[in-house]
FIMIDREN-953509 format. One record per residue (C-alpha): x, y negated, z; residue in one letter; residue number from 0; chain. Coordinates in steps of 0.02 Angstrom, whole numbers, m for minus. Example, Ala and Ser with C-alpha at 12.3 -4.5 7.8 and 13.67 -1.06 7.14 Angstrom:
2
+--------+--------+--------+------+-----+-------+
|      x |      y |      z | rest |  nr | kette |
+--------+--------+--------+------+-----+-------+
|    615 |    225 |    390 |    A |   0 |     A |
|    684 |     53 |    357 |    S |   1 |     A |
+--------+--------+--------+------+-----+-------+
# end
This chain:
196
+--------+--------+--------+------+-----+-------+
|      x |      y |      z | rest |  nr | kette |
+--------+--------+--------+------+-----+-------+
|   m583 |   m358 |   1860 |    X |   0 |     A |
|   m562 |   m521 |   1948 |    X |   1 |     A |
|   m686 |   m642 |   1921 |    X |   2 |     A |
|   m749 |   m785 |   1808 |    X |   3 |     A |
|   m668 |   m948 |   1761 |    X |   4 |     A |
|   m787 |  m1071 |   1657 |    X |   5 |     A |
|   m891 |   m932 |   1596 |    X |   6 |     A |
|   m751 |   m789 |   1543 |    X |   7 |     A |
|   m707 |   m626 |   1640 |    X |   8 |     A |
|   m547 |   m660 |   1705 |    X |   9 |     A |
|   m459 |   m443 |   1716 |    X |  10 |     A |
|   m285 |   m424 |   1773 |    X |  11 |     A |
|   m148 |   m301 |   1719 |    X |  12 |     A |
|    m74 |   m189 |   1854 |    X |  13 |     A |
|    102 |   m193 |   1788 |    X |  14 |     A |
|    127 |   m365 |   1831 |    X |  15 |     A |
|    m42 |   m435 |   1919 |    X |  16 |     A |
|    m61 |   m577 |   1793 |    X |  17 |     A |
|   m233 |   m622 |   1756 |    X |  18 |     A |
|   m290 |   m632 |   1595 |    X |  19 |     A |
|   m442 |   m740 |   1503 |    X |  20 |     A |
|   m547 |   m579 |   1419 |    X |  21 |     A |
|   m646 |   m703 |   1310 |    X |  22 |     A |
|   m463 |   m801 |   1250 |    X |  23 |     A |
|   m344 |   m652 |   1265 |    X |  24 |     A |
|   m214 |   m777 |   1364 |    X |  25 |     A |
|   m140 |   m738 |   1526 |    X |  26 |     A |
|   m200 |   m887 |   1633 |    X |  27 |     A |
|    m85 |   m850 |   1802 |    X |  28 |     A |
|     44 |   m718 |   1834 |    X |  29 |     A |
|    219 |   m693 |   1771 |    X |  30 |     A |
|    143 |   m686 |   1606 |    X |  31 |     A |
|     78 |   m845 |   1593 |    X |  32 |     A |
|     50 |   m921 |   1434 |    X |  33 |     A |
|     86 |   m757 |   1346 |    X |  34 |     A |
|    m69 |   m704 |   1199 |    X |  35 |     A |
|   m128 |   m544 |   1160 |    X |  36 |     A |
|   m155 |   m486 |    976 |    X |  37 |     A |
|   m318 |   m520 |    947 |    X |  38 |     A |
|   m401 |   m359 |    845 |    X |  39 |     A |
|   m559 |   m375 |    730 |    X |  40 |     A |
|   m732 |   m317 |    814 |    X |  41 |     A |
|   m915 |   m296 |    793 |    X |  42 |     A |
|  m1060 |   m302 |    900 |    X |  43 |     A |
|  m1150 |   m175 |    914 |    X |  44 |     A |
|  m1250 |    m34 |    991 |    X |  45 |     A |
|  m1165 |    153 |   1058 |    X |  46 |     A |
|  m1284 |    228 |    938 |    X |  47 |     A |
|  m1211 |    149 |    772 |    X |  48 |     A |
|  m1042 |    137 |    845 |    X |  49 |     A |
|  m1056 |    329 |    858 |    X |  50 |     A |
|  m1109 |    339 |    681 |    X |  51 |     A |
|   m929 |    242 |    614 |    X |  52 |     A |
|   m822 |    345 |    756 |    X |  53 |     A |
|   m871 |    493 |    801 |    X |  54 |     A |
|   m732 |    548 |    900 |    X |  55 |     A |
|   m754 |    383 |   1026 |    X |  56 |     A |
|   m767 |    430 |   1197 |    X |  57 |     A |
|   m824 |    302 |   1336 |    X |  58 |     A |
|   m772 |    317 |   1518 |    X |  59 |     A |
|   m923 |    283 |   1661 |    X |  60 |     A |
|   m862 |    273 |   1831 |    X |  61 |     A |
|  m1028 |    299 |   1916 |    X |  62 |     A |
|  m1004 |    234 |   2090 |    X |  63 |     A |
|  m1007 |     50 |   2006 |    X |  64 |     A |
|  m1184 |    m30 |   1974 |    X |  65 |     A |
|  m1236 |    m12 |   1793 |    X |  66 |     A |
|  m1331 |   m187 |   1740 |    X |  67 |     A |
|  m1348 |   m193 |   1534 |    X |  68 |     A |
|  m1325 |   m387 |   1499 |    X |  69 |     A |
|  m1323 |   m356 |   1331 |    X |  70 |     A |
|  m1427 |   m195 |   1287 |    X |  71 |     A |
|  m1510 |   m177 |   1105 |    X |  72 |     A |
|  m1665 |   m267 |   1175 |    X |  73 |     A |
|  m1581 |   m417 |   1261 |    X |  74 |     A |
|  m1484 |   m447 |   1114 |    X |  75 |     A |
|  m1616 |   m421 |    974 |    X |  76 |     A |
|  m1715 |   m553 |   1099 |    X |  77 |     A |
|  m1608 |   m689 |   1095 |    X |  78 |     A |
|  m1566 |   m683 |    913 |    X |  79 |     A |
|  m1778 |   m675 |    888 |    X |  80 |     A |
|  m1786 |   m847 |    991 |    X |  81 |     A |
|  m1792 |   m954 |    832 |    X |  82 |     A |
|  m1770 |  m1129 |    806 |    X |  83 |     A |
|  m1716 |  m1247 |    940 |    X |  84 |     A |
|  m1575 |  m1356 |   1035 |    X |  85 |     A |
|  m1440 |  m1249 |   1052 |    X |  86 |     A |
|  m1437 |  m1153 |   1248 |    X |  87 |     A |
|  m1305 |  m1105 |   1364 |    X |  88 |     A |
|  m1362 |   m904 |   1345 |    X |  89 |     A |
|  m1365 |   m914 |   1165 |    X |  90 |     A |
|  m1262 |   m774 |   1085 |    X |  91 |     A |
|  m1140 |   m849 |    947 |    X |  92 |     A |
|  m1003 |   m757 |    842 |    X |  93 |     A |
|   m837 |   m876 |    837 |    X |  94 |     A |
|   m720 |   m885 |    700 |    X |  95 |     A |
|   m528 |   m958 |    740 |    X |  96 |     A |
|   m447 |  m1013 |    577 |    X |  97 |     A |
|   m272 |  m1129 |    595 |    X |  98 |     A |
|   m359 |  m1303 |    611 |    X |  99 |     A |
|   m531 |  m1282 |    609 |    X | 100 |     A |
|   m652 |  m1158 |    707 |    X | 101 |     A |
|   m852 |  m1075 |    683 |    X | 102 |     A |
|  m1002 |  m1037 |    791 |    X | 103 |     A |
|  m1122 |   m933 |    730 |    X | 104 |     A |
|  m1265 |   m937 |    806 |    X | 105 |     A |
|  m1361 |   m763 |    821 |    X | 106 |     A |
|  m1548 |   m854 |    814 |    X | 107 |     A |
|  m1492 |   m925 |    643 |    X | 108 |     A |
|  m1425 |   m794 |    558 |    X | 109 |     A |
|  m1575 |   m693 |    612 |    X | 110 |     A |
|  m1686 |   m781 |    468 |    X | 111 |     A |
|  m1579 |   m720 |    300 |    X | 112 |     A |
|  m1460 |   m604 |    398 |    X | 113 |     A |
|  m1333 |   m637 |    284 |    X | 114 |     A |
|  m1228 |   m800 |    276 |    X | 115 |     A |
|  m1091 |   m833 |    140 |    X | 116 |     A |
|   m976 |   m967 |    226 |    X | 117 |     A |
|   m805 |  m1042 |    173 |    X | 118 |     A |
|   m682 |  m1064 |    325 |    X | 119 |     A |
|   m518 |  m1193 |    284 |    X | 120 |     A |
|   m511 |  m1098 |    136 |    X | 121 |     A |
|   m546 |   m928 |    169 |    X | 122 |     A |
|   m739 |   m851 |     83 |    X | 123 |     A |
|   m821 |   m771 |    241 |    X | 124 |     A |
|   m966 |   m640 |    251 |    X | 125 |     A |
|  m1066 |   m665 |    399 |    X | 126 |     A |
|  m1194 |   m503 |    424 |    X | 127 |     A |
|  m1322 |   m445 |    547 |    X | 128 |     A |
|  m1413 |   m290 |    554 |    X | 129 |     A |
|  m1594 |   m285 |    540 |    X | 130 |     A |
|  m1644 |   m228 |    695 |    X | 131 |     A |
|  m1540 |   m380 |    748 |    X | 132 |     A |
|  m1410 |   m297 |    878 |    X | 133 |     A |
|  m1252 |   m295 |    748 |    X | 134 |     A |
|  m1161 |   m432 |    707 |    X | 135 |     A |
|  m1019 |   m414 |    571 |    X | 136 |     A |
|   m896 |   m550 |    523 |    X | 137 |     A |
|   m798 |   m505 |    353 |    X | 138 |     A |
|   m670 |   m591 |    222 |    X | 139 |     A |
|   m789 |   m573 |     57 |    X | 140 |     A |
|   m632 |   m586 |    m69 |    X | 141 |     A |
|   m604 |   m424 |   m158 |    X | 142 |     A |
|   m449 |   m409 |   m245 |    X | 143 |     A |
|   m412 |   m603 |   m225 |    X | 144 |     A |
|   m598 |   m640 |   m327 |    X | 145 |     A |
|   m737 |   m710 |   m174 |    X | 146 |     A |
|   m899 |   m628 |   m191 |    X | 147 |     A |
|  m1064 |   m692 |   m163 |    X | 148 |     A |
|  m1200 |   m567 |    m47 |    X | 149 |     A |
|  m1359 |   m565 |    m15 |    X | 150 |     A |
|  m1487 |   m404 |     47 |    X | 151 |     A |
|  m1517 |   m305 |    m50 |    X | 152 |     A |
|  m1624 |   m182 |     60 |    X | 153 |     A |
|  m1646 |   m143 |    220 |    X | 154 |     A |
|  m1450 |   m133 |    307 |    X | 155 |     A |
|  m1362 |   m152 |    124 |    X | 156 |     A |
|  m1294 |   m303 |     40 |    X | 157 |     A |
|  m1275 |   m306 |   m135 |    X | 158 |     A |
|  m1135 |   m455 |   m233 |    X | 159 |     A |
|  m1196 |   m568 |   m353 |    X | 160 |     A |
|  m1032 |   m566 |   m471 |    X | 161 |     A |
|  m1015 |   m372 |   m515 |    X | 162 |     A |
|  m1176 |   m298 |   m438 |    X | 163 |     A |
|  m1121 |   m148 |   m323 |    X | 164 |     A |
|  m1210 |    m86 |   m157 |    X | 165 |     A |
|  m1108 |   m130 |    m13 |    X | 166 |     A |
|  m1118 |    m32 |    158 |    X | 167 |     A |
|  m1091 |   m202 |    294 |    X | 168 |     A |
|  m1067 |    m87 |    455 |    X | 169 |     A |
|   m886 |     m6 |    367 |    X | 170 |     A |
|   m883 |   m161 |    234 |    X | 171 |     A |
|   m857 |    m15 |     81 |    X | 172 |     A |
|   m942 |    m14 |    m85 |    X | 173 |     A |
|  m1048 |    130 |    m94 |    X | 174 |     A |
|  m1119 |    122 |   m283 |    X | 175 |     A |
|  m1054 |     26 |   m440 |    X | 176 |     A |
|   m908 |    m15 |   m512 |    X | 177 |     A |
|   m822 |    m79 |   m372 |    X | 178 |     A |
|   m867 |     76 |   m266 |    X | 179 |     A |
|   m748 |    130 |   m154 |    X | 180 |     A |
|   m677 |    m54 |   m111 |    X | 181 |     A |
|   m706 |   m121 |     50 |    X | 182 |     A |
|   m701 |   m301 |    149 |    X | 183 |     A |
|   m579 |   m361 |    282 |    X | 184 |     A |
|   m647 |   m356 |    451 |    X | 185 |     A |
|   m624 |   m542 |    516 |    X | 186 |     A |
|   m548 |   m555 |    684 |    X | 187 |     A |
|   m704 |   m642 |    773 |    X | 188 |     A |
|   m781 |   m680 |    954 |    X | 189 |     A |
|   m942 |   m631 |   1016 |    X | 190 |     A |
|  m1005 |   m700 |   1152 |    X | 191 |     A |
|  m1124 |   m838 |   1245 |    X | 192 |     A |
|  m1125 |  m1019 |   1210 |    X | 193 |     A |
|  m1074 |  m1080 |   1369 |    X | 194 |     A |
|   m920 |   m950 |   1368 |    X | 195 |     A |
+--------+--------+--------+------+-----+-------+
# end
C-alpha cells in the first residue's frame, strides 16, 4: 500500500513499482501508466455469508499490522439505516459503469424496499440488499434475453413478477419454479463511499 489520492487507496505492484488507483483499477504513475485492469463482478458483504457461497476461501491476516474494521457488519448496516437526507461524503453507494452513462446507488435508499429494478442505457438491472442490510448485490435481471421484474418475496428471497419462481439474490439462481435452476449475471459494480 501507498497511500490515498482524492479519496482511493493508491497499492503498487512489485514487478514494476507502478501505482495503481484500487477504487478505478488504472495505474496512475509507473511504467504502466494508463494501463486498466479487468474489472471482475463483486458483492459486499460480510466473512460470514461469503463463507456460506465459498467455502474453500481462505483469508490471509498478517498480525503485526493494526486491525481497524471501517466497514464491519455494524458500520455498514448503520449508514444504510441513516434514512433520508442530502447526500454525505461517508455515504456508502454501489456504482454502475455502462458505455456513456454511469449509477450511484445509494445504500440509505435502497435500504427502504431493498430491492430496486433499474434500466441502465439499455441494460434491465437488479439492484438487491440483504435484510440485515450488510450485502449489497448488483445483477443483469434478463433471463434468457426476457427482463424480469423482482420484488421480496420473504425475508433474503426475491421472487419475478413474469413467471413466478423463488430466486436466491446472494448466488442470483432460481431455487423453486419453473425457471429453477437459472441464474442472473453478476454486474461488474463499485462499492464504496461517496466522496471516493
Amino acid at each position: 500500500m501507498v497511500g490515498f489520492e482524492k479519496g482511493s487507496l493508491i497499492i503498487y505492484d512489485v514487478e514494476t513499482d507502478s501505482l495503481w488507483s484500487q477504487l478505478f483499477g488504472h495505474a496512475t504513475q509507473g511504467p504502466l501508466k494508463g494501463r486498466k485492469l479487468v474489472k471482475m463482478p463483486s458483492m459486499m458483504t460480510t466473512w460470514k455469508k461469503w463463507k456460506s457461497l465459498h467455502v474453500d476461501t481462505t483469508a490471509y491476516v498478517k498480525r503485526s499490522i493494526p486491525y481497524h474494521p471501517d466497514f464491519s457488519e455494524a458500520s455498514i448496516a448503520e449508514l444504510a439505516k441513516k434514512g433520508e437526507g442530502a447526500l454525505e461524503a461517508v455515504d456508502l453507494v454501489i456504482g454502475i459503469e455502462g458505455h456513456l452513462q454511469a449509477r450511484a446507488y445509494l445504500l440509505r435508499h435502497l435500504a427502504k424496499n431493498r430491492v430496486l429494478n433499474d434500466v441502465l442505457e439499455g441494460h434491465p438491472l437488479l439492484v438487491f440488499l440483504s435484510e440485515d442490510l450488510t450485502t449489497a448485490r448488483v445483477m443483469d435481471r434478463a433471463v434468457d434475453g426476457k427482463p424480469l421484474t423482482f420484488s421480496l418475496e420473504r425475508e433474503d428471497k426475491l421472487q419475478d413478477a413474469e413467471i413466478k419462481s423463488i430466486w436466491d439474490p446472494l448466488t442470483g439462481e432460481a431455487i423453486s419454479g419453473s425457471m429453477k435452476g437459472k441464474r442472473l449475471q453478476a454486474v461488474v459494480s463499485t462499492h464504496a463511499y461517496w466522496f471516493a
